[in-house]
Backbone as XML, in Angstrom:
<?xml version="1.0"?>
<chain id="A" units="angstrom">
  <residue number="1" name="UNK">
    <atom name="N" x="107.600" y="63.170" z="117.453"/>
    <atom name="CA" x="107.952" y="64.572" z="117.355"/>
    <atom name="C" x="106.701" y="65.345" z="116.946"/>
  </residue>
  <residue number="2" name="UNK">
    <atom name="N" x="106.255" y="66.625" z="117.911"/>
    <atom name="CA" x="105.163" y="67.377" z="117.429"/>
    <atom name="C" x="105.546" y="68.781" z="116.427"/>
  </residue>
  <residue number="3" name="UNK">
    <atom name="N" x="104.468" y="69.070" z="115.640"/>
    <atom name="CA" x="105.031" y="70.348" z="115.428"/>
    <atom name="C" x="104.207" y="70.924" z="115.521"/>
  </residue>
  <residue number="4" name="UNK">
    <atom name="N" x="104.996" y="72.379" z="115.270"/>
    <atom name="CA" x="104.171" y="73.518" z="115.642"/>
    <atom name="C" x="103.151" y="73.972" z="114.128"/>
  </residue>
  <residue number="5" name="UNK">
    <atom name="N" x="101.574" y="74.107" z="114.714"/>
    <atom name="CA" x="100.807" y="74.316" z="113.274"/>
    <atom name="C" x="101.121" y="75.782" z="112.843"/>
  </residue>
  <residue number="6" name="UNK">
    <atom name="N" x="101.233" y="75.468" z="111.723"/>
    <atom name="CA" x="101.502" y="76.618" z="110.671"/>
    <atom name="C" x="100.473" y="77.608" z="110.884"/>
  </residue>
  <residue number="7" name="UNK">
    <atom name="N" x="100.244" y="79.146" z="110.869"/>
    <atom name="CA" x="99.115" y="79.893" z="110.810"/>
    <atom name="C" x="98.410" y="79.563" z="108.989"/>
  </residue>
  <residue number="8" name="UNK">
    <atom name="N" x="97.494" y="79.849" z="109.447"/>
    <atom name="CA" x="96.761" y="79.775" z="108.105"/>
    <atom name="C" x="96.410" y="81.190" z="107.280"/>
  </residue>
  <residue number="9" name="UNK">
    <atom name="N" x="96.105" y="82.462" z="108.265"/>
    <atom name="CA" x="96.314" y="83.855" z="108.000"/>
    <atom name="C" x="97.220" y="84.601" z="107.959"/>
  </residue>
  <residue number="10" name="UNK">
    <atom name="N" x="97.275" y="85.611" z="107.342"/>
    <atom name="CA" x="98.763" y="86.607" z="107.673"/>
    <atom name="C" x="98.623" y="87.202" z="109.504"/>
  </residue>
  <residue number="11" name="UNK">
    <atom name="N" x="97.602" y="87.497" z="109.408"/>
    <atom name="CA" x="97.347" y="88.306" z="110.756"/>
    <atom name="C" x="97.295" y="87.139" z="112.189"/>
  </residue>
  <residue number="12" name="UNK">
    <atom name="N" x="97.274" y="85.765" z="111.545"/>
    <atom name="CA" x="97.525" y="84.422" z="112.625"/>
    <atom name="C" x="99.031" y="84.431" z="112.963"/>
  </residue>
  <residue number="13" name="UNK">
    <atom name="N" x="100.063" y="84.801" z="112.132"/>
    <atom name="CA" x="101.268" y="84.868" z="112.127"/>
    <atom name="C" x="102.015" y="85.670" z="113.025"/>
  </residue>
  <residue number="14" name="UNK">
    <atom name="N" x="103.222" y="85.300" z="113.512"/>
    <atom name="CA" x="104.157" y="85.924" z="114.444"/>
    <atom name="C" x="104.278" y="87.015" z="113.897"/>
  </residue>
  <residue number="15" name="UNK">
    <atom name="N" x="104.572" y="88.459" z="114.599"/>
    <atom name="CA" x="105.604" y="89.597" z="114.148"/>
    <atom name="C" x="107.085" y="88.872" z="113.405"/>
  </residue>
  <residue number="16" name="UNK">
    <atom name="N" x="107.129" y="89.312" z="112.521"/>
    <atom name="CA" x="108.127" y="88.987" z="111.404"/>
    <atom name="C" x="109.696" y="89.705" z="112.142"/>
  </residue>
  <residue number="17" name="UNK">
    <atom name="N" x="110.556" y="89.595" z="111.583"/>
    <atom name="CA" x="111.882" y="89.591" z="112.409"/>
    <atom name="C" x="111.808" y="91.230" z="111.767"/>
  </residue>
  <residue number="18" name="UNK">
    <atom name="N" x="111.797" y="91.153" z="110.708"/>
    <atom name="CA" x="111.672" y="93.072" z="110.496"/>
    <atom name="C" x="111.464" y="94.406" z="111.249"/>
  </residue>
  <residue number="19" name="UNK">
    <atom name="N" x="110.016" y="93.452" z="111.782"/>
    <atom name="CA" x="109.225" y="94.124" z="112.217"/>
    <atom name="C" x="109.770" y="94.744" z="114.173"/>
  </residue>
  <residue number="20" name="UNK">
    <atom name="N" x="110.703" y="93.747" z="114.472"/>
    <atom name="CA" x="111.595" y="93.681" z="115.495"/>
    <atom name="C" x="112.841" y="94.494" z="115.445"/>
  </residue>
  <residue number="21" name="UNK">
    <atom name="N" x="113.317" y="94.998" z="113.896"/>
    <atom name="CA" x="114.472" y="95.640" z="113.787"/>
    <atom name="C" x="114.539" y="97.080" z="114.417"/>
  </residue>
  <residue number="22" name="UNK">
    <atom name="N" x="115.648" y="97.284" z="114.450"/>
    <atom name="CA" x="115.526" y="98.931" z="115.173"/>
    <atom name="C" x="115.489" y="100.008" z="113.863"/>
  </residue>
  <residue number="23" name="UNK">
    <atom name="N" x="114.804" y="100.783" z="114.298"/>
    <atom name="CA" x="114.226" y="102.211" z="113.221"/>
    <atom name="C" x="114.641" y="102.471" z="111.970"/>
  </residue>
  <residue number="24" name="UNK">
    <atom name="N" x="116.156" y="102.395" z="112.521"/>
    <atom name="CA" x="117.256" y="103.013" z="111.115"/>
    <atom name="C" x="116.608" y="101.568" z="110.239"/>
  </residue>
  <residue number="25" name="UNK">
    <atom name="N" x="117.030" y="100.742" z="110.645"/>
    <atom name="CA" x="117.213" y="99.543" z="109.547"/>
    <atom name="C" x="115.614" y="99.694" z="108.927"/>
  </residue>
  <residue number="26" name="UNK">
    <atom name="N" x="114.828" y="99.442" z="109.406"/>
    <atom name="CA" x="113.386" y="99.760" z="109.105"/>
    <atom name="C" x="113.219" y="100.320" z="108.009"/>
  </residue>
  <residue number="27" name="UNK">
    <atom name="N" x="113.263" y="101.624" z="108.194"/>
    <atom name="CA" x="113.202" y="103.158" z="107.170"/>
    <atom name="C" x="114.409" y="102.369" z="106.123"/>
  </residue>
  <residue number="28" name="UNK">
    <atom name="N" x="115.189" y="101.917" z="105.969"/>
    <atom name="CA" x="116.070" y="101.438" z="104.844"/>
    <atom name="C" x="115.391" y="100.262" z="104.098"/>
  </residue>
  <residue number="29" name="UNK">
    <atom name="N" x="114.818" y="99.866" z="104.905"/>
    <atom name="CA" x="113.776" y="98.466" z="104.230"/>
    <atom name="C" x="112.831" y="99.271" z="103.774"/>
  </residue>
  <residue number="30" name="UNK">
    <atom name="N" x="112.137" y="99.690" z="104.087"/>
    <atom name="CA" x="110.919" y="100.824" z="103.842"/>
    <atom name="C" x="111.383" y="101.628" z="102.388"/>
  </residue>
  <residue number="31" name="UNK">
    <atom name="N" x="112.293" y="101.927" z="102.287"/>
    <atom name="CA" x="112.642" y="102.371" z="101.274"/>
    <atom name="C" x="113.102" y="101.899" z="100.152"/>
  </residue>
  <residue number="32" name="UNK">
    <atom name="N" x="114.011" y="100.672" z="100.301"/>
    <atom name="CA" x="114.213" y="99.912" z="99.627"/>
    <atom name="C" x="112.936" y="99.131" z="98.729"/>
  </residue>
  <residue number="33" name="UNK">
    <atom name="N" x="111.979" y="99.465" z="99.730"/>
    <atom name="CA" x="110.672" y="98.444" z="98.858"/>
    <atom name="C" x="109.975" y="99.432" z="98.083"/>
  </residue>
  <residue number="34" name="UNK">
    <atom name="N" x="110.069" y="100.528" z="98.891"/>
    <atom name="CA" x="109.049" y="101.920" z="98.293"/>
    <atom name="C" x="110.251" y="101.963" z="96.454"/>
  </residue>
  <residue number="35" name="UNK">
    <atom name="N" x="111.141" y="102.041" z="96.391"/>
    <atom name="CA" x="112.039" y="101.915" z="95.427"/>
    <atom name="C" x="111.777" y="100.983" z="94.657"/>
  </residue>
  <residue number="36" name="UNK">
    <atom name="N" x="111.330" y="99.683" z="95.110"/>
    <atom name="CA" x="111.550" y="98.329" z="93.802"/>
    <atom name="C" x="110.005" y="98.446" z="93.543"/>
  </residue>
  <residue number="37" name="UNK">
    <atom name="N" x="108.855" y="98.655" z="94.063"/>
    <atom name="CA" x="107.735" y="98.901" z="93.518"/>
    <atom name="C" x="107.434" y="100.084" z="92.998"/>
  </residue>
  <residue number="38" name="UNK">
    <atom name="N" x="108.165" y="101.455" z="92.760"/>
    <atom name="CA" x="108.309" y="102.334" z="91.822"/>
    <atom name="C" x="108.867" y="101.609" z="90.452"/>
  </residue>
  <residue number="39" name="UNK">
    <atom name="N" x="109.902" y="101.179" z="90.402"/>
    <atom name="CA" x="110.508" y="100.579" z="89.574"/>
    <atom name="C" x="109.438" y="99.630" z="89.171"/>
  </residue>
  <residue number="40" name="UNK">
    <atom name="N" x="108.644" y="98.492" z="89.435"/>
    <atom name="CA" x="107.685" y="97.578" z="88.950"/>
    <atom name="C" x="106.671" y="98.333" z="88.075"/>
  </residue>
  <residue number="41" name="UNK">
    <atom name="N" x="106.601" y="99.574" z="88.976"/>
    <atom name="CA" x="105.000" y="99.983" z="88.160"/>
    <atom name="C" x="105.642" y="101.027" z="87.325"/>
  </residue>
  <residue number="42" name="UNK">
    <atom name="N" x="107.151" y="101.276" z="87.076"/>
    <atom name="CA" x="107.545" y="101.930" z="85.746"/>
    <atom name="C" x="107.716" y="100.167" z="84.849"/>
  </residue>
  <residue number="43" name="UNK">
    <atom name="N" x="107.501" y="98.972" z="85.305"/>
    <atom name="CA" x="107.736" y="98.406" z="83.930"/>
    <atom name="C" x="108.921" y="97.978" z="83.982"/>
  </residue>
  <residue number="44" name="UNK">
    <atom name="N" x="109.945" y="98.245" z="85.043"/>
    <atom name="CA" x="111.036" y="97.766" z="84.882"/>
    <atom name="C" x="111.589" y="96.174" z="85.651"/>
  </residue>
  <residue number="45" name="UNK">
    <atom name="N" x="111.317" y="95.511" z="84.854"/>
    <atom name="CA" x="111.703" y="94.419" z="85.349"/>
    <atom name="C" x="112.834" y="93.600" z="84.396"/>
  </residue>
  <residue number="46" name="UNK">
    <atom name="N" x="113.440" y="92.450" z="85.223"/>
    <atom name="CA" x="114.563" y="92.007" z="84.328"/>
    <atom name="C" x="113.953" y="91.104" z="83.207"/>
  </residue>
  <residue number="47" name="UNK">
    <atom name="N" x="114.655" y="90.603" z="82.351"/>
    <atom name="CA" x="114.247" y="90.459" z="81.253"/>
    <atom name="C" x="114.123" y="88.841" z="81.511"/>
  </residue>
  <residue number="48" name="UNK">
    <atom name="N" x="113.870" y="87.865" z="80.667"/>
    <atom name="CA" x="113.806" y="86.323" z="80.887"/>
    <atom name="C" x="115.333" y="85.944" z="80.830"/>
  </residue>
  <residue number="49" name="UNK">
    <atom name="N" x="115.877" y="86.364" z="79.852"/>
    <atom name="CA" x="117.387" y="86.074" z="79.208"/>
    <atom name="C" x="118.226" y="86.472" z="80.483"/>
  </residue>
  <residue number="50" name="UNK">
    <atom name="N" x="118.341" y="87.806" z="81.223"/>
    <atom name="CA" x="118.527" y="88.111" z="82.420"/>
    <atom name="C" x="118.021" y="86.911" z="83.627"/>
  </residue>
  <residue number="51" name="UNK">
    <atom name="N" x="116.866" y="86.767" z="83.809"/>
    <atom name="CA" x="116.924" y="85.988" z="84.975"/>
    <atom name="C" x="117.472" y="84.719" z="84.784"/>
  </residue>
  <residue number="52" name="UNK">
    <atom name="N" x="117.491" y="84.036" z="83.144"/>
    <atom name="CA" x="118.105" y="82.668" z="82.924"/>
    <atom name="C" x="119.663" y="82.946" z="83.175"/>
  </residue>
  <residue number="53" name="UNK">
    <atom name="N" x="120.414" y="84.016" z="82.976"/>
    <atom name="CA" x="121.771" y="84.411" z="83.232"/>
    <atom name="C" x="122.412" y="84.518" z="84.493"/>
  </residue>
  <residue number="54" name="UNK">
    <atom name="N" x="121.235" y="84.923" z="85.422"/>
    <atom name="CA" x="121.785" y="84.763" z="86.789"/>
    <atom name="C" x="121.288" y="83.383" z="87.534"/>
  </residue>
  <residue number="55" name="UNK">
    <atom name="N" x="120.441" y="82.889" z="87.107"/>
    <atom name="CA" x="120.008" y="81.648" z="87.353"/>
    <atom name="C" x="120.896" y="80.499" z="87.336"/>
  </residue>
  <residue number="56" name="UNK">
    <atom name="N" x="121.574" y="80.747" z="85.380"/>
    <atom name="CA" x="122.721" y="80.234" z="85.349"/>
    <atom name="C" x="124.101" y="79.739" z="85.963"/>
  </residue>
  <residue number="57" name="UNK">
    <atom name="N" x="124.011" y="80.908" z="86.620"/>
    <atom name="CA" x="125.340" y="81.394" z="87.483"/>
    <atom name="C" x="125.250" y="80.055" z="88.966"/>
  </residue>
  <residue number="58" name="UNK">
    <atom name="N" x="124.101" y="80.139" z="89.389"/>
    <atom name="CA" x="124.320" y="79.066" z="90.844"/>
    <atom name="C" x="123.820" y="77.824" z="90.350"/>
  </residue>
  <residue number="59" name="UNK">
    <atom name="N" x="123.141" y="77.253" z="89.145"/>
    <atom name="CA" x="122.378" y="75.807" z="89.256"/>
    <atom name="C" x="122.772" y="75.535" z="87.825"/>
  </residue>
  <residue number="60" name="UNK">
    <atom name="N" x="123.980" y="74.633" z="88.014"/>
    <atom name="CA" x="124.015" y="73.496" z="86.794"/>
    <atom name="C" x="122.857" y="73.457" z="85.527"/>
  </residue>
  <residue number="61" name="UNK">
    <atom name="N" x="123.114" y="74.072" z="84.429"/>
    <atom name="CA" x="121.859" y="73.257" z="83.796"/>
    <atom name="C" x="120.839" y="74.510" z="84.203"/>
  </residue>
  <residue number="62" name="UNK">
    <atom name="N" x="120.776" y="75.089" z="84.888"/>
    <atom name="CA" x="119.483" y="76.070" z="84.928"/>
    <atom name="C" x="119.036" y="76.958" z="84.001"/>
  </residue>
</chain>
């Protein structure tokens, strides 16, 4: 069995499935990110106790 080699660059890489979506969805991704990196560079991120809580939630023991 062969496989296919991995790119080694970002710019070696396929167009991403996103990047294929139609407009509307786009601009909602686009925004959605423009939103969580406002939020990062106010500082707002979840807390450790938070991510161990939802962590909790799917993995035994996590």
């Amino acid at each position: 069995m062969t496989q296919t080699p991995r790119p080694s660059a970002p710019d070696e890489a396929p167009l991403s499935v996103a990047s294929e979506a139609p407009a509307d969805i786009r601009a909602w991704q686009e925004q959605r990110v423009e939103e969580r990196l406002k939020a990062a560079d106010e500082g707002r991120f979840a807390s450790a106790e938070e991510v161990r809580a939802v962590i909790g939630k799917y993995i035994r023991n996590g």
